[in-house]
C-alpha positions as CSV (number, residue, x, y, z in Angstrom):
1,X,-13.5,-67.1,-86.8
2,X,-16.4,-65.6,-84.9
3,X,-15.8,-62.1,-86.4
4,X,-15.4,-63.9,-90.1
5,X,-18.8,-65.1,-89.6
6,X,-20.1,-61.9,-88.3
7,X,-18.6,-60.9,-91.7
8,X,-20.0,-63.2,-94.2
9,X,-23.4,-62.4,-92.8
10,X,-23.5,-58.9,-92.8
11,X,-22.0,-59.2,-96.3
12,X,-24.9,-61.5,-97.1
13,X,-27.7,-58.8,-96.0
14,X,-26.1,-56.0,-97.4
15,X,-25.6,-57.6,-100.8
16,X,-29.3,-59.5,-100.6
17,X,-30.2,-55.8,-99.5
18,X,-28.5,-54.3,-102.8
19,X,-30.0,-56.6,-104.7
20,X,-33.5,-56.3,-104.0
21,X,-32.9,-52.7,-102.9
22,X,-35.4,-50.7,-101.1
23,X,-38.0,-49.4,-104.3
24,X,-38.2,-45.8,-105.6
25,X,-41.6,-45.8,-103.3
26,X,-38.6,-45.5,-100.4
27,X,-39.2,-47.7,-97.4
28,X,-42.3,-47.9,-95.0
29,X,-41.2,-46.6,-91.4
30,X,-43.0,-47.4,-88.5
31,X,-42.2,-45.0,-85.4
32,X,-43.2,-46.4,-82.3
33,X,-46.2,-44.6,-80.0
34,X,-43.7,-43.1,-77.7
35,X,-41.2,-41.8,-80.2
36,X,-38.5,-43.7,-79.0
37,X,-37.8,-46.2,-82.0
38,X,-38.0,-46.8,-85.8
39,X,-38.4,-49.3,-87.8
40,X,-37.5,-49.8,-91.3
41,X,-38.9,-52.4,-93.5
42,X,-37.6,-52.8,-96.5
43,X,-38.4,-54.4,-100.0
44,X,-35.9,-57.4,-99.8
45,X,-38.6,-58.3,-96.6
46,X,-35.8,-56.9,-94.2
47,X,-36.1,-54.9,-90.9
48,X,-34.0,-52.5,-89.2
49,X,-34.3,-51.2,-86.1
50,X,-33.3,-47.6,-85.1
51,X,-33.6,-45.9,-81.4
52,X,-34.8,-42.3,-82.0
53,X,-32.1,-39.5,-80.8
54,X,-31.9,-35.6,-80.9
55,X,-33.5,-33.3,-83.7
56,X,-31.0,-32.6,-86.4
57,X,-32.0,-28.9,-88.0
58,X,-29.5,-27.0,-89.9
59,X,-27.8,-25.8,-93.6
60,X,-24.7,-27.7,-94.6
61,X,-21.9,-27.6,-97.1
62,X,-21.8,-30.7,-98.7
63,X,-18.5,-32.4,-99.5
64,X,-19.9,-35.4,-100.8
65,X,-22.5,-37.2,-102.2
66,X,-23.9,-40.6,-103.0
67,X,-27.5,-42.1,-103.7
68,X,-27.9,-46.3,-103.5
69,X,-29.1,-48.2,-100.9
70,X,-25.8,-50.8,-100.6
71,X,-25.7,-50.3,-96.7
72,X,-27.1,-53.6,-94.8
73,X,-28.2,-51.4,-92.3
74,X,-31.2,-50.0,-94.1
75,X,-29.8,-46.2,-95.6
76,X,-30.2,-45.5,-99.2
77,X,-27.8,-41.9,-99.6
78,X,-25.2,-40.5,-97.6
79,X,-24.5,-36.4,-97.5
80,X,-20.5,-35.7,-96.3
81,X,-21.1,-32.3,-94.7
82,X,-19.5,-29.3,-93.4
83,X,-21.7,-27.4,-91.2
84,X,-22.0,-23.7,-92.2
85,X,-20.6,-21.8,-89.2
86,X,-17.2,-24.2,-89.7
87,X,-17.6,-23.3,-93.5
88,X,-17.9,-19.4,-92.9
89,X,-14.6,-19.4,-90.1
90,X,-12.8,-21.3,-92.8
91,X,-13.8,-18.8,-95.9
92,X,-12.4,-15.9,-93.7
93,X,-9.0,-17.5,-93.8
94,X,-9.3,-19.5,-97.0
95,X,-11.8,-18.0,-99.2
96,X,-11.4,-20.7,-101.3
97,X,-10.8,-23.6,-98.8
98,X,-14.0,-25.7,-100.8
99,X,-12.0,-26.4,-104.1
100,X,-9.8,-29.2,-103.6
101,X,-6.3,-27.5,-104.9
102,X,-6.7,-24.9,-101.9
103,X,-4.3,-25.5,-98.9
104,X,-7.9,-25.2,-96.8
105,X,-9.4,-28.0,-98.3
106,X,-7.4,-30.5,-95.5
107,X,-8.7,-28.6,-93.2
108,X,-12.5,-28.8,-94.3
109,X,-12.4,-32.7,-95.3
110,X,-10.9,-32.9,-91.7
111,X,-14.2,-31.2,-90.1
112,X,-16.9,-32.9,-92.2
113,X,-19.0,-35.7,-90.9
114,X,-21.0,-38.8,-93.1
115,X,-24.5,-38.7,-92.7
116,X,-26.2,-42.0,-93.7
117,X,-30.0,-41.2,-95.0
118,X,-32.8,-43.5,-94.1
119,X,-35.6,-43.0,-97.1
120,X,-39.0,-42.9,-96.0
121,X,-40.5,-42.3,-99.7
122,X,-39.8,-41.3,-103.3
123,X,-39.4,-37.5,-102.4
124,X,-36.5,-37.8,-100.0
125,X,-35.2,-40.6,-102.5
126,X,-35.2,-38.1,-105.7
127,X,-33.7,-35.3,-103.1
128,X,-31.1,-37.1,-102.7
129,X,-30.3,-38.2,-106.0
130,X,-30.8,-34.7,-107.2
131,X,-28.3,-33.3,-105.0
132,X,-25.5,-36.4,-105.8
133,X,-26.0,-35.5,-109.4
134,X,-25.8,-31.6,-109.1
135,X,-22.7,-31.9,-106.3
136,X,-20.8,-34.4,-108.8
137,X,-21.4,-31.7,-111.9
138,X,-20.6,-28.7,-110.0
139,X,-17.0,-30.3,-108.9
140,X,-16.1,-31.5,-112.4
141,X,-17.6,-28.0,-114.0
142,X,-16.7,-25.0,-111.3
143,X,-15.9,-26.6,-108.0
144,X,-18.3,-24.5,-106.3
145,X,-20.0,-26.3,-104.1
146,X,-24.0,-26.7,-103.1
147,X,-25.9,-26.3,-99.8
148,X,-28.7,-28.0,-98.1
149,X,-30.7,-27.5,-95.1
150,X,-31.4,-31.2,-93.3
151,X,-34.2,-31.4,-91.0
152,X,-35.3,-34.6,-88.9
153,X,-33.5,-37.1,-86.3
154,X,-30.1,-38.6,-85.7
155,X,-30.8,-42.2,-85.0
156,X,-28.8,-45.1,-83.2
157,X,-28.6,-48.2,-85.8
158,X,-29.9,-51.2,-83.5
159,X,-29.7,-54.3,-85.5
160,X,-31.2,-55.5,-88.6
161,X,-32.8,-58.2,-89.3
162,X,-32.9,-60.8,-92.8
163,X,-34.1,-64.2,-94.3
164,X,-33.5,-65.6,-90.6
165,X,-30.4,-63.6,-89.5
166,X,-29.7,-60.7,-87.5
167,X,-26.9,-58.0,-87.6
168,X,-26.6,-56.0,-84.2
169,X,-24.5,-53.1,-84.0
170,X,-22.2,-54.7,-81.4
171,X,-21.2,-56.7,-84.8
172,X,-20.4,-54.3,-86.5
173,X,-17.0,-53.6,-87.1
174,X,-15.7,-50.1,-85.8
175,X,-14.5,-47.5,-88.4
176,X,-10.3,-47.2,-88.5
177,X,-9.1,-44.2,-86.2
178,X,-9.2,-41.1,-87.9
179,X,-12.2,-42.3,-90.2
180,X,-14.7,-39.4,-90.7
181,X,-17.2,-39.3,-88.4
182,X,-20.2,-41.0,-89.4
183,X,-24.5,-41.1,-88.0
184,X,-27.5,-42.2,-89.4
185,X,-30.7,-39.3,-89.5
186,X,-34.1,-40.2,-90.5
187,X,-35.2,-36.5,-92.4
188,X,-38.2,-34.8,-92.5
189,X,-37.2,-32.5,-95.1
190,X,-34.0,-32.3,-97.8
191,X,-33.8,-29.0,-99.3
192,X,-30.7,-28.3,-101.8
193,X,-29.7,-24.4,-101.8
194,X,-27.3,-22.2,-102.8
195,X,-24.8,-21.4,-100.2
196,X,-25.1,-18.2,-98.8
197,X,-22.1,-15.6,-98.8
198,X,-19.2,-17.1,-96.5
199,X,-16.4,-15.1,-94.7
């Protein structure tokens, strides 16, 4: 009954949080003095609390896409990626593991990890959208896929909180075993790119 509850409410945040969405502005972040923690306040008159981890600074494959800001948890986009030095091993044996009829495509979905985006303003926001649109053409038109190089932070999701009620992350329900991997990142900087030569 407890867990039901738990349920309902975080259904209630993240559909009151869908509903009034965070803005095209993005959302204002607040990052405490000592680096340690965000906080995310959004639109709806919501805040989510982050604990700041390790710098995230790389160029990924991306396997997926998807702008919206539907997670109760504060993200508006998520990138699935495959990092670049998994990508190049892979083209050497499949050189064209990255389109979904190839017999290294398992493999690649099988190495790739969610990243769910927290916004800070309208040019991470457009990024992001951006990249969902030109990954969604480029599957349906060549199935060659895009890169982007992701600087910022992973973050820990701490609780959120909503019109009275708060969602911690010890209520939230854990993904199903062999779910791909999934982390929240604040960015500094979203750059979309085209891939350099693999294999």
């Amino acid at each position: 009954m407890k867990m039901l509850l738990v349920l309902i409410a975080a259904g209630a945040i993240g559909f009151y949080l869908f509903k009034n969405g965070i803005g095209d502005s993005g959302s204002k972040v607040e990052v405490a003095a000592d680096g340690s923690e965000l906080k995310l306040q959004t639109e709806a008159g919501g805040t989510a609390t982050f604990a700041i981890n390790e710098e995230l600074d790389g160029t990924f494959l991306v396997w997926g896409a998807h702008e919206g800001c539907g997670d109760s948890r504060g993200s508006c986009g998520s990138l699935t990626l495959l990092p670049l030095d998994v990508a190049t091993r892979l083209a050497r044996r499949y050189p064209d593991f990255h389109r979904c009829a190839s017999p290294g495509a398992a493999e690649g979905k099988a190495n790739t990890y969610d990243l769910q985006l927290l916004v800070p303003d309208s040019k991470t926001r457009k990024a992001i959208a951006g990249i969902a649109t030109d990954h969604e053409s480029r599957m349906r038109e060549s199935g060659n896929r895009l890169c982007v190089t992701l600087r910022g932070n992973y973050v820990d999701f701490v609780q959120v909180e909503l019109g009275g009620n708060t969602l911690t992350a010890a209520q939230v329900p854990k993904p199903p075993a062999g779910a791909t991997k999934q982390y929240f990142v604040f960015p500094k900087s979203l750059e979309a790119n085209e891939c350099p030569p693999l294999g």
